[in-house]
C-alpha positions in Angstrom: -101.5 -37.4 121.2 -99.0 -37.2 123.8 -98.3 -41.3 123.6 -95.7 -43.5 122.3 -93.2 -40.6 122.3 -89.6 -40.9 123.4 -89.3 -38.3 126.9 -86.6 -36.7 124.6 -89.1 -35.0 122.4 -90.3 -33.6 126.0 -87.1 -32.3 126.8 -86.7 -30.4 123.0 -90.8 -29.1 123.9 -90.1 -27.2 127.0 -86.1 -26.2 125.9 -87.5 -24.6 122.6 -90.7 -22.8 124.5 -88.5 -20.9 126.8 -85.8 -20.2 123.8 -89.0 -18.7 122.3 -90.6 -17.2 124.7 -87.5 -15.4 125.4 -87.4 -14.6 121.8 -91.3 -13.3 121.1 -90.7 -11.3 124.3 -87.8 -9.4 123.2 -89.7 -9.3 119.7 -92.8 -7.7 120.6 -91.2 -4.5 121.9 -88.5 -4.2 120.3 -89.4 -1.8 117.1 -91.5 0.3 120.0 -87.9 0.0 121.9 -86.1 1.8 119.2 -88.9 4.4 118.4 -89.0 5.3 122.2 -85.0 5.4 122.8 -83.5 7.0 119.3 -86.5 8.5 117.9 -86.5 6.6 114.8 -89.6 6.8 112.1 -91.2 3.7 111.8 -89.2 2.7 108.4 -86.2 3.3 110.0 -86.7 1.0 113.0 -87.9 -1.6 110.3 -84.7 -1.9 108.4 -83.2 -2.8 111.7 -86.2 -5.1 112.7 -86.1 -6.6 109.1 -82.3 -7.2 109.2 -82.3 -8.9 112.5 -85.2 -11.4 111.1 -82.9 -12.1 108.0 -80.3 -13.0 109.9 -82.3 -14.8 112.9 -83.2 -17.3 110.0 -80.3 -17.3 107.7 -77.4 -18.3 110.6 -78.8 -21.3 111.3 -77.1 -22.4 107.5 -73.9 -21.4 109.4 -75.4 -23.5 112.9 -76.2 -26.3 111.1 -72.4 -26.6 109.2 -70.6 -26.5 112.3 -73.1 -28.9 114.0 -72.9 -31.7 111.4 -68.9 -31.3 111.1 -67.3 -30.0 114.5 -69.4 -29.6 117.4 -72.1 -31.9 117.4 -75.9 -30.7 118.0 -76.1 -30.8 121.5 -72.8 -29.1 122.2 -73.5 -26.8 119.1 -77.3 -25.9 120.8 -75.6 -25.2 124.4 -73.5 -22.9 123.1 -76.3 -20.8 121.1 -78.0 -20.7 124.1 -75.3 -19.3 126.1 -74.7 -16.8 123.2 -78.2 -15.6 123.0 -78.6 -15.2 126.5 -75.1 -13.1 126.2 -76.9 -10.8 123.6 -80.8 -10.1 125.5 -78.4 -9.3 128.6 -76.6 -6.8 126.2 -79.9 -5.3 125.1 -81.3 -5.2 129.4 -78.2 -2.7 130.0 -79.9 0.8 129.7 -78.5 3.6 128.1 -76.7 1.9 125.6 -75.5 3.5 121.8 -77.3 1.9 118.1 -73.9 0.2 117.7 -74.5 -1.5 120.9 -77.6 -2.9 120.4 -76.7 -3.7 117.1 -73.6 -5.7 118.4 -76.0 -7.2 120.6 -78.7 -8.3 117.5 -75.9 -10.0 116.2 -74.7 -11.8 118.9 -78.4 -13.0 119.1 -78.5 -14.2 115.4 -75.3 -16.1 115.8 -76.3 -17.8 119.0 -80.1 -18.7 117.4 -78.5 -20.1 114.1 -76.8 -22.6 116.5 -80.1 -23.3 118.5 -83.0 -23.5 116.0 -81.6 -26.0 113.3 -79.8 -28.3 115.4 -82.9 -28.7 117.9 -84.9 -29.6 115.1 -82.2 -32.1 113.5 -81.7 -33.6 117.1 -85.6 -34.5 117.8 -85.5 -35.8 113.8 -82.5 -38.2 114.9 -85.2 -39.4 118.1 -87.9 -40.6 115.7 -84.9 -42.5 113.4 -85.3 -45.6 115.2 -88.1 -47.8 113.5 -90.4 -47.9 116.4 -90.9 -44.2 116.8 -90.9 -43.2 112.6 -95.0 -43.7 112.2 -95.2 -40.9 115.0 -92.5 -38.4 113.6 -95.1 -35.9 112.1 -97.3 -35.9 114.9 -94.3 -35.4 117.1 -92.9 -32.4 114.8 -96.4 -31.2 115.8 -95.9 -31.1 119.1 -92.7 -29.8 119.1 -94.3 -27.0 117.3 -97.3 -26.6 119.5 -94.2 -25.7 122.6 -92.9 -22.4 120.2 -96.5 -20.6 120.0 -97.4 -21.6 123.7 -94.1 -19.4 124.2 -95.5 -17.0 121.5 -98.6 -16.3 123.2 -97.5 -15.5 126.4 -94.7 -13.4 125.1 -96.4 -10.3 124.2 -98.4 -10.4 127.5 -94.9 -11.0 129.6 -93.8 -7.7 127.6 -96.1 -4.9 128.1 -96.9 -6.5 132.0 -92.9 -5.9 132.7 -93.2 -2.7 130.9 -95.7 -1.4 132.9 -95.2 -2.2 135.8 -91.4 0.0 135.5 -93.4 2.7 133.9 -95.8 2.7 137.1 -93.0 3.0 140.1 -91.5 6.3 138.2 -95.3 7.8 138.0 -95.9 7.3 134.2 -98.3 5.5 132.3 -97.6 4.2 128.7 -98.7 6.3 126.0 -97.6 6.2 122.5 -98.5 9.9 122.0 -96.2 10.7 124.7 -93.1 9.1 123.7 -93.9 10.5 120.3 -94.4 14.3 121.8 -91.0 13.6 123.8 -88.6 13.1 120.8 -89.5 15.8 119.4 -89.1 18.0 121.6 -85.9 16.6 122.4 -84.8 17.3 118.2 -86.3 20.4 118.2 -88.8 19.8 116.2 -91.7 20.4 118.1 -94.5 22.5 117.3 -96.2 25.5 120.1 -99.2 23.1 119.6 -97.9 20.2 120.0 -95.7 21.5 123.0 -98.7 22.5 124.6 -100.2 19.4 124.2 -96.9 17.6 126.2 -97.1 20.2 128.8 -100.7 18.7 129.2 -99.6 15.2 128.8 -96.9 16.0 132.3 -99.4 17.5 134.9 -101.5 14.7 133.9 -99.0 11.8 134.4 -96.6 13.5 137.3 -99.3 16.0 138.8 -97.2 17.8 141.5 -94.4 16.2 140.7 -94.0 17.7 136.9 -91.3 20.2 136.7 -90.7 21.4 133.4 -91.0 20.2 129.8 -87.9 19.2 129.2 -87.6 17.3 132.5 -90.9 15.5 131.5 -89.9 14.6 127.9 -86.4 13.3 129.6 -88.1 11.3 131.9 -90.3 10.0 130.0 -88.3 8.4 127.1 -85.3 7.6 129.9 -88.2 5.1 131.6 -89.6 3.6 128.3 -86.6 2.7 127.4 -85.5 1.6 130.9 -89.0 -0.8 130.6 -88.3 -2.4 127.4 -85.0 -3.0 129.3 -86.6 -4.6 131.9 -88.8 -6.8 129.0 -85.6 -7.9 127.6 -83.9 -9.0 130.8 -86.9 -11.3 131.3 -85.8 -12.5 127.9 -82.6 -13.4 129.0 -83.5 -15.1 131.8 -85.9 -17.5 129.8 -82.8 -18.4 128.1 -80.8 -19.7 131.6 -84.1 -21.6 131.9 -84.1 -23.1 128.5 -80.1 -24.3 129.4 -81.2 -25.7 132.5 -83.8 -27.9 130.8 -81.7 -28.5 127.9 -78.8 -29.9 130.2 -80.4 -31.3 133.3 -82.4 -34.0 131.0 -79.6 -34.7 129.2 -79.9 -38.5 129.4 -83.4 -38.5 127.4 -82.1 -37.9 124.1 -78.4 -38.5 124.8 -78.9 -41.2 122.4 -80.2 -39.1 119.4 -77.1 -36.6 120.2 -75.1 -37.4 117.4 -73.9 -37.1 114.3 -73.4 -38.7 110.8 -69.8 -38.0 111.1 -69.5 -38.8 114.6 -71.0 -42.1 113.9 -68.9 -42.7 111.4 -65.8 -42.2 113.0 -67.0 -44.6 115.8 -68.0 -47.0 113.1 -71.3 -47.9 114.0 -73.1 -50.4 113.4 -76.6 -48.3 112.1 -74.2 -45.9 109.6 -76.2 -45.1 107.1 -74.4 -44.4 104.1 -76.0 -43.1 101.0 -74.3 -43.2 97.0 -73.2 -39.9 95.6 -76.6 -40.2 93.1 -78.8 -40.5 96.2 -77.6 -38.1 98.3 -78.1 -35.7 94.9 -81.8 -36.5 94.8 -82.7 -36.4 97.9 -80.7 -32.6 98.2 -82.9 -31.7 94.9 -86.0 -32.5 96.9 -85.5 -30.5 99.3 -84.4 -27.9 97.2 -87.6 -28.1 95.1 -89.8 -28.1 99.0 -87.7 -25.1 100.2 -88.6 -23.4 96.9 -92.3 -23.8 97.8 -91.7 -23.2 101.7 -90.5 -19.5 100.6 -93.5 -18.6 98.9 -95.7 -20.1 101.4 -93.4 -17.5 104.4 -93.8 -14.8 101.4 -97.5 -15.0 102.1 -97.7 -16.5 105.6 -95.4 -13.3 106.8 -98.0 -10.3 105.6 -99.4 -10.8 109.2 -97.0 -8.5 110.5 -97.4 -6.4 107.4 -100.6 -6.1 105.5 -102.7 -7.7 107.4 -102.0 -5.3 110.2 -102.3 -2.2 108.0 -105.5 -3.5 107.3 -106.4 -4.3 111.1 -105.3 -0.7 111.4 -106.8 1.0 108.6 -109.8 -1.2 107.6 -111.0 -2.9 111.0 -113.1 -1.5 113.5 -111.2 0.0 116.3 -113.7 -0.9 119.0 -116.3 -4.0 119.2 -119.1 -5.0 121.5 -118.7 -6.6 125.3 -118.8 -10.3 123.4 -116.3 -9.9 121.3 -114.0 -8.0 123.7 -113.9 -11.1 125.5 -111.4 -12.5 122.9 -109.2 -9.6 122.9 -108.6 -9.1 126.7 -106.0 -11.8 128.3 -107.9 -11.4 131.4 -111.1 -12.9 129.7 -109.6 -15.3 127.2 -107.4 -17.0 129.3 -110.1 -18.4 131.9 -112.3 -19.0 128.3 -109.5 -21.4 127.4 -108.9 -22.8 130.2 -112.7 -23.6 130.2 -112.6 -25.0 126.9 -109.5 -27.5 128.0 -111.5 -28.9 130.7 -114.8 -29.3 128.6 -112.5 -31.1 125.9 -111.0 -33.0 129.0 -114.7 -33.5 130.6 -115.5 -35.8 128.0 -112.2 -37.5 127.0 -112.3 -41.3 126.5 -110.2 -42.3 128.9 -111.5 -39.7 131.8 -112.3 -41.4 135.2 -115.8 -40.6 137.0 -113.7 -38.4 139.8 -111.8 -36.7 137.0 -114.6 -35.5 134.8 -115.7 -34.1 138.0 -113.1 -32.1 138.5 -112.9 -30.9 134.5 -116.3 -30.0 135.3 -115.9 -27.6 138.2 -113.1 -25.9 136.4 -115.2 -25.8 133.2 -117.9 -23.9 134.8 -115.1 -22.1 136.8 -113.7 -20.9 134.1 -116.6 -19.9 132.3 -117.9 -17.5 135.5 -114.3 -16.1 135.9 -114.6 -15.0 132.0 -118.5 -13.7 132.7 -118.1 -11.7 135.5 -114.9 -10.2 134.6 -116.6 -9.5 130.5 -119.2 -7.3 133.0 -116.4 -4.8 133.4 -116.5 -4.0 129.5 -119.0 -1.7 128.0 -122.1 -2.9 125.9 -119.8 -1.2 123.3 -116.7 0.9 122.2 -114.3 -1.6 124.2 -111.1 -0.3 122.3 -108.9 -2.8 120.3 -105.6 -2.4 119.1 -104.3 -3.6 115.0 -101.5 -5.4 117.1 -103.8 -7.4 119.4 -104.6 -9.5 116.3 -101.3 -11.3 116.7 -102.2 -13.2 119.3 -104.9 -15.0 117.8 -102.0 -17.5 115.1 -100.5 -18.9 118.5 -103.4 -19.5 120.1 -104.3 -21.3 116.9 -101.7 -23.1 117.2 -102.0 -24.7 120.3 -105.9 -25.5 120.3 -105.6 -26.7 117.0 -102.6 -29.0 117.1 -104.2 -31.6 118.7 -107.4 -31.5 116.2 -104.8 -31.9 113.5 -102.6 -34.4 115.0 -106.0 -36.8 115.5 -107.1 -36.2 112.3 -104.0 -37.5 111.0 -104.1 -40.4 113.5 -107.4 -41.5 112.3 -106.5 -40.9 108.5 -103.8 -43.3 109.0 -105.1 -45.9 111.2 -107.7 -46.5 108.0 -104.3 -46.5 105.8 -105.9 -43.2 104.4 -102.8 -40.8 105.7 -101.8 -38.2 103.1 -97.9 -38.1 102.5 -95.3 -35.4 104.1 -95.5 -33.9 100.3 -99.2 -33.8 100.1 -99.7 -32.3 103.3 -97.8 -30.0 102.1 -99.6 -28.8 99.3 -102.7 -29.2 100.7 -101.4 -26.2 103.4 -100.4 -24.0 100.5 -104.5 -24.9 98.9 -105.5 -23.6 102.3 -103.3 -20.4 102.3 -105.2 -19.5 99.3 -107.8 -20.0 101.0 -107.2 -17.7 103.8 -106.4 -14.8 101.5 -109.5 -15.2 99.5 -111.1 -14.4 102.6 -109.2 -11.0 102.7 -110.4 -10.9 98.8 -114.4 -11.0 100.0 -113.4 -8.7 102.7 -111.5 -6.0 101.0 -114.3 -5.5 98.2 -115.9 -2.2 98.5 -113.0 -0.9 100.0 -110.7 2.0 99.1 -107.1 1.3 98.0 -104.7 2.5 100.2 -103.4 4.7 98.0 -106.9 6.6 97.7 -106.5 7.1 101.5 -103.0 8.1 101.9 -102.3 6.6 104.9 -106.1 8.0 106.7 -108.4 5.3 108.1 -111.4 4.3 106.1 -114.4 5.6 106.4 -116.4 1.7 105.4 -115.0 -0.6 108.3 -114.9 -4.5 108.5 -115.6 -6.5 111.3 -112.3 -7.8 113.5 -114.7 -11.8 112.4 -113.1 -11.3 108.9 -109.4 -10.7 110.1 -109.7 -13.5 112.7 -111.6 -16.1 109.9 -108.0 -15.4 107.7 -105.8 -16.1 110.8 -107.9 -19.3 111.7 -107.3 -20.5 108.2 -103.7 -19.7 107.7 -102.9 -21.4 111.3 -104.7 -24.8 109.7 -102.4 -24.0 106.4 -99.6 -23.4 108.9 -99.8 -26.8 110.8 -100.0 -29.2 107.4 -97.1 -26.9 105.9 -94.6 -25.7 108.8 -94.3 -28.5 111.2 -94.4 -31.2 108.9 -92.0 -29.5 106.6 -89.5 -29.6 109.3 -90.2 -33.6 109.2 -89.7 -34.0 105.8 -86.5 -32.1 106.0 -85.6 -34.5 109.1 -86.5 -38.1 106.9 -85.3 -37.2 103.8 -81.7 -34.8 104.3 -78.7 -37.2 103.9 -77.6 -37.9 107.1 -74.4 -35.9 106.4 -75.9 -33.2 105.9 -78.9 -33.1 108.3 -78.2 -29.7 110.5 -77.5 -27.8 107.2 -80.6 -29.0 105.4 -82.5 -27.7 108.8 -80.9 -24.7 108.2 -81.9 -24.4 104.8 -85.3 -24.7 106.0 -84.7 -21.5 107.8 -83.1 -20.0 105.2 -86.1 -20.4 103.0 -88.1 -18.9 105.8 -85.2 -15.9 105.2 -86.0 -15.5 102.1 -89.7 -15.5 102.2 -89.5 -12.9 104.5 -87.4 -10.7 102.8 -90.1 -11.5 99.6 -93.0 -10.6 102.0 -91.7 -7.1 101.9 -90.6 -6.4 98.4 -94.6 -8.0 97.3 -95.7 -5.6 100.0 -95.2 -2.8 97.3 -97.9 -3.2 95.4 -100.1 -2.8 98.5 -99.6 1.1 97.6 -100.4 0.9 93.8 -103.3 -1.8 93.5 -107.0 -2.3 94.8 -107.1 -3.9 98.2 -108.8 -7.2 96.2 -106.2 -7.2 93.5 -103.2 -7.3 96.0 -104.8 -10.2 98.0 -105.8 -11.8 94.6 -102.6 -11.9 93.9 -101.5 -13.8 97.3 -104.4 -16.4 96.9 -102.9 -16.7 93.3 -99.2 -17.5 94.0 -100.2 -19.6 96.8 -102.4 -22.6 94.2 -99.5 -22.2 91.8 -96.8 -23.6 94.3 -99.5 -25.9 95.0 -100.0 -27.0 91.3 -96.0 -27.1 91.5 -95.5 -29.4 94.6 -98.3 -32.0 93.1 -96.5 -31.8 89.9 -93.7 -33.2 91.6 -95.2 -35.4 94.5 -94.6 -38.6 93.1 -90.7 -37.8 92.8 -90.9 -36.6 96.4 -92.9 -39.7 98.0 -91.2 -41.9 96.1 -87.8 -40.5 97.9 -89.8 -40.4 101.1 -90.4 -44.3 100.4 -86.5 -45.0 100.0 -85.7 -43.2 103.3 
């Protein structure tokens, strides 16, 4: 998996991870940031959340321009970097006004529109040279496997920072408290629920509680200071992204460069492509970005729908077993117990290595058994968020299934196309939300519950079943989207075509929300139906076209 790559691709891996780490960190609390600090409803807070994601993947259009004309894309990504780390340091200063943070959300846009793109368009330049080409998919991949290893980690980083402020001022997080707290502080508290913060105080500060409205100050003065602390550890992922990024600077110095700046040095490898061309191949991608949106439209109702349903449809609290994958403290040693049972029996393992694989196998597996003793037989409490976790771990257990399939598909000459790999993600999307169809029938739409949880739940298996499936759709589609976009974008143009990839991500996202209406007028099977529907007619769309596409693919 991990052979016959140039170390550059290394270098991109671990820059990217801590970029996105950084990122996910910052992302996971951030809504819960603004809740706890102005108040906000949770629609409110979304427009802001929603308008930072827009821009997040619509500047790197802007990124990729200046890259391919001015800067370059190693100069362009340094220079991101340094601007994002400028805006998580903004949003680490406590105390600060909405028009702050805002200022400081787009200072973070602007310096990830330089970063994302031109990362992407520099690995694509590593795999231009002949000898690495056969391995650019599996090495897009990879480079994806390094943003959910970040991803996972992220959320954990978040609420262990967060905590662990909360716990030196005497508090403990609780999402009734913070609630409780802003309204006392607007005045809008009732004697009941007053009563109920009063409670809430002696039980947190015990001696040390004074008064209500010492409490309520206290308490939303260190949440906020905690989500502080979560976004200065954000920031300092980003100085450790820089360092890599710069220190191994000489692995893909080489790839660091542009069509224009070869062109003006008039090299020898110029590729130069006629005005017709440069027209198809743009076309093509316009025609994959088209199908790319719809793919995010659906992809994206993780953080939407799928949650509500988590929420509202999912059993709250499961059995000691299935615990085990909800609690970081049991699934970690479970995976690391996996790895070395994978490794135990690898191909090229040594006697004395599968020895060692073996005592951290069964290691791993008594850590996760004596510590799943702890749980209850049953009622182990989950939360709808929790589910999140389960597409990045996905991701990185998954990638190197895919990536050997693919090697033994094309060893046999037997390899599906960029293209087709494509559409065959957007088959298995449908697939994934056909589960949610099964799932959802006997259900209640949401309108008939107005918000209430219902009273027939489903199993977390059916939730986690969709996830599993739309991470497989995910790896054909996402990472070897981004190669496509890296072979076939004129070489003129090849930071603004990574942006466009992006910007189709924008754009899917924003769609995720407007389709999200109908979740409020339709049965819960019709508004899934209708997911699993759009998602085999961009299918039947990209094989329409996949001869036009390979065929350009062929030319490169």
């Amino acid at each position: 998996m991990f052979k016959g790559h140039p170390k550059g691709l290394y270098v991109a891996f671990f820059a990217n991870m801590g970029e996105r780490f950084g990122y996910y960190t910052m992302l996971s609390i951030f809504t819960l940031y603004l809740q706890a600090k102005f108040g906000w409803t949770a629609k409110e807070a979304g427009q802001v959340y929603g308008g930072f994601l827009f821009g997040i993947y619509f500047l790197p259009l802007l990124g990729g321009l200046i890259a391919d004309n001015w800067w370059g894309y190693g100069k362009t990504i340094v220079i991101g970097t340094i601007i994002m780390f400028s805006g998580y340091a903004m949003l680490a200063i406590p105390g600060q006004s909405k028009y702050f943070i805002f200022g400081a959300l787009a200072i973070i846009s602007l310096g990830t529109g330089f970063f994302k793109g031109n990362l992407q368009a520099l690995v694509g330049n590593m795999y231009d040279d002949p000898k690495y080409d056969k391995v650019r998919d599996s090495a897009f991949n990879i480079f994806y496997m390094g943003i959910n290893i970040g991803a996972f980690f992220a959320p954990s980083a978040a609420t262990g920072i967060s905590n662990l402020i909360l716990k030196k001022q005497g508090l403990i997080y609780s999402s009734e408290a913070i609630d409780l707290a802003n309204k006392f502080k607007a005045g809008i508290i009732t004697a009941a629920e007053q009563l109920r913060l009063d409670q809430i105080g002696h039980q947190q500060l015990g001696s040390a509680f004074q008064s209500i409205s010492a409490f309520a100050q206290k308490y939303i003065e260190g949440l906020s200071a905690s989500y502080n602390a979560g976004f200065a550890i954000a920031s300092l992922s980003m100085i450790i992204s820089l360092l890599i990024f710069i220190g191994f600077r000489k692995h893909y110095i080489q790839a660091d460069v542009t069509h224009k700046q070869q062109k003006k040095a008039h090299a020898e490898n110029l590729v130069v492509l006629s005005r017709e061309e440069t027209k198809q191949r743009l076309i093509a991608l316009g025609l994959v970005f088209l199908v790319v949106m719809f793919f995010w439209m659906a992809f994206h109702q993780n953080g939407f729908t799928l949650t509500i349903f988590a929420k509202n449809y999912t059993v709250s609290a499961v059995n000691r077993s299935t615990a085990v994958f909800f609690n970081l403290q049991t699934l970690f040693p479970l995976l690391i117990a996996i790895v070395g049972f994978i490794m135990m029996f690898g191909k090229e393992t040594r006697l004395r290595a599968r020895i060692i694989w073996f005592f951290i196998t069964a290691g791993g597996v008594l850590l996760t058994y004596l510590i799943s003793r702890s749980y209850t037989p049953d009622g182990n409490p989950i939360s709808p968020q929790i589910f999140q976790q389960f597409n990045p771990l996905f991701i990185v257990f998954l990638t190197p299934v895919i990536i050997g399939y693919f090697g033994w598909l094309q060893k046999r000459g037997k390899e599906p196309s960029s293209p087709r790999k494509i559409g065959i993600g957007m088959i298995l999307a449908a697939v994934g939300f056909f589960i949610m169809v099964m799932a959802s029938r006997g259900l209640q739409s949401p309108s008939a519950l107005q918000g209430g949880v219902s009273p027939v739940l489903r199993s977390p298996y059916w939730l986690i079943s969709t996830y599993f499936t739309l991470t497989i759709a995910e790896l054909f589609l996402s990472p070897i989207g981004i190669s496509f976009v890296s072979k076939v974008a004129p070489p003129q143009f090849k930071g603004l075509m990574q942006g466009g990839w992006f910007a189709a991500t924008a754009i899917g996202t924003l769609l995720a929300g407007l389709i999200g209406a109908f979740w409020d007028k339709w049965e819960l099977w019709q508004f899934f139906l209708l997911l699993v529907v759009l998602c085999l007619l961009s299918a039947i769309f990209i094989f329409t076209i996949i001869k036009k596409l390979e065929r350009i693919v062929k030319s490169k």
